[in-house]
C-alpha positions, -999 to +999 in steps of 0.1 A: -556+507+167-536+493+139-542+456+133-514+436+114-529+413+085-520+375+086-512+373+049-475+395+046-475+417+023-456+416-011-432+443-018-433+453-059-399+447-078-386+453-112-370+420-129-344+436-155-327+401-162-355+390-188-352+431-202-313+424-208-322+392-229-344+408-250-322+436-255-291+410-263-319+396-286-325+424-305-287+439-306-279+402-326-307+405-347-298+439-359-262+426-365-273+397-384-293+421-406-269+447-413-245+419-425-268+407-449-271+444-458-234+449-473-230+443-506-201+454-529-209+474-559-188+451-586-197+425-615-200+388-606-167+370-612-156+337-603-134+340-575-107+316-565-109+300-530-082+307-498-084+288-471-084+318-450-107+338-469-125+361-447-155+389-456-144+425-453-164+458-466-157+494-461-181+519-475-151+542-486-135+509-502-125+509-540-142+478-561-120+471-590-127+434-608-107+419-637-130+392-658-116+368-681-114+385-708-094+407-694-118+434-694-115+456-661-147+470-644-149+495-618-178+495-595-196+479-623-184+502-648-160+490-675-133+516-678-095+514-692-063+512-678-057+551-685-093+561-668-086+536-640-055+553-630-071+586-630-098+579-610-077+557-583-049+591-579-078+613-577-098+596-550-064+588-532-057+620-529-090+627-515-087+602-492-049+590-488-056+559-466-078+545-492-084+508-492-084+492-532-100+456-530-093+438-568-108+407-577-101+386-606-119+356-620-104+323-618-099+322-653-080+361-659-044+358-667-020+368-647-003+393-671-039+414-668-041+414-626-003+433-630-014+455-651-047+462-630-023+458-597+008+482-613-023+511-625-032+512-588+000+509-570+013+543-597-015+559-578+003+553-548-023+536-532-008+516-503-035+492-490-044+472-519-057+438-512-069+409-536-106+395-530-108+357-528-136+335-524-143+307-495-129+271-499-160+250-497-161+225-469-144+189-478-170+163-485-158+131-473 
């Protein structure tokens, strides 16, 4: 004979709610990190500020920086406007949809980002894009 216990008995269950937070945890955390992580290969120049300035990094991307001097450096190597040009054709025609990022201090003159802008563009390099830096917020 089979007696039935007063106290009913609990059934085990598996909670995944809590699991899915911790996983959404740990997916944002990774992001956060590997943000931190990209850094562009270039020299430090002063950058002028947009408004809508926005962060953007490719790992296939082309680093090309113009300091004040006029001087142009390509992934922190200072080359000429003849080597430049050679090296931009020859990786545009290994890869032909080749992003060029060039960024110029706030002090280069004009004349010298054309020159830098016309060397790559003779490539025929179509995406080419101009680095800017963030406008700090207005202090009232």
């Amino acid at each position: 004979m089979k007696i039935a216990s007063p106290i009913p008995r609990r059934r085990s269950r598996i909670v995944i709610i809590p699991l899915i937070d911790i996983m959404f945890f740990l997916l944002a955390s990774f992001m956060m990190v590997s943000l931190q992580m990209s850094r562009t290969k270039n020299i430090h120049v002063n950058l002028p500020t947009a408004s809508q300035a926005r962060q953007d990094y490719q790992p296939d991307m082309l680093n090309i920086a113009v300091d004040k001097s006029g001087a142009v450096w390509l992934e922190s190597h200072s080359v000429t406007l003849s080597d430049l040009s050679l090296v931009v054709s020859n990786r545009f025609r290994a890869d032909t949809n080749l992003p060029v990022y060039i960024s110029g201090d706030r002090d280069t003159l004009h004349q010298d980002m054309v020159k830098v802008y016309e060397a790559v563009r003779s490539a025929g390099v179509q995406k080419v894009s101009f680095m800017t830096g963030t406008q700090p917020p207005a202090t009232p």
